[in-house]
Residue, then its C-alpha position, 0 to 999 in steps of 0.5 A: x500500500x503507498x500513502x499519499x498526502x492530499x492537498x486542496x487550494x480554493x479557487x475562482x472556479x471551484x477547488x483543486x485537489x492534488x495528491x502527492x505520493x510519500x516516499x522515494x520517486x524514481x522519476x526524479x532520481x531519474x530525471x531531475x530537472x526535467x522531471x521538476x520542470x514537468x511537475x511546474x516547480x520552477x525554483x526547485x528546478x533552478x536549484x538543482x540546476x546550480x547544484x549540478x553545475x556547481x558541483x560538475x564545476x568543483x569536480x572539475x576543478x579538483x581534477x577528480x577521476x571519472x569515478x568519483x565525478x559519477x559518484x558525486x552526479x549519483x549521490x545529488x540525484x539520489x538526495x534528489x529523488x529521496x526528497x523530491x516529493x518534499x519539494x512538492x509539498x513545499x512548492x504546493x504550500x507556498x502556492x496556497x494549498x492546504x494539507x487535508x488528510x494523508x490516505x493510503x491506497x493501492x494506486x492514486x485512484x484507490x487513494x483519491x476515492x478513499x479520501x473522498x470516502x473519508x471525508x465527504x465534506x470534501x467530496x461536495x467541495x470538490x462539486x462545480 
């Protein structure tokens, strides 16, 4: 079972739920920047673009081997995949959402209908 932390914002034209899976994300190790970019965390996708050249340039500058340069790529793209979900969740609450519930499920589908089973003030919410 995966868990998954729900997150609401009010808007003009109703609400927007979105939730965000806890724990390790592949695509992020995988990916990085492109994966932030798909996901519209603009500042989170600037940091890590600093982060790796400045570390590709540090790397370069203390003449490490290949090795070591993989090695280093590998752990600040495994630090990222472990905390990218975090990133979400902060991007989402600086964009106003709020934290309701954390739900598990099989899948998100298993989670999004639990939740709305859960809690079905935020069903009529969700109502246009």
């Amino acid at each position: 079972m995966r868990f998954y932390t729900a997150h609401l914002r009010h808007e003009i034209a109703g609400s927007n739920l979105l939730l965000v899976k806890e724990g390790f994300c592949w695509l992020a190790f995988i990916f990085t920047i492109l994966w932030a970019l798909w996901h519209r965390l603009w500042l989170v996708a600037l940091v890590m673009f600093v982060l790796q050249a400045g570390l590709g340039w540090g790397m370069e500058e203390m003449s490490l081997s290949p090795p070591a340069k993989s090695a280093g790529s590998f752990a600040l793209a495994l630090i990222f995949g472990i905390f990218a979900n975090d990133f979400r969740r902060w991007t989402y609450e600086r964009r106003d959402y709020r934290l309701v519930d954390v739900v598990g499920g099989g899948n998100l589908e298993d989670a999004e209908r639990r939740l709305l089973d859960e809690l079905p003030e935020l069903a009529a919410e969700l109502r246009p």
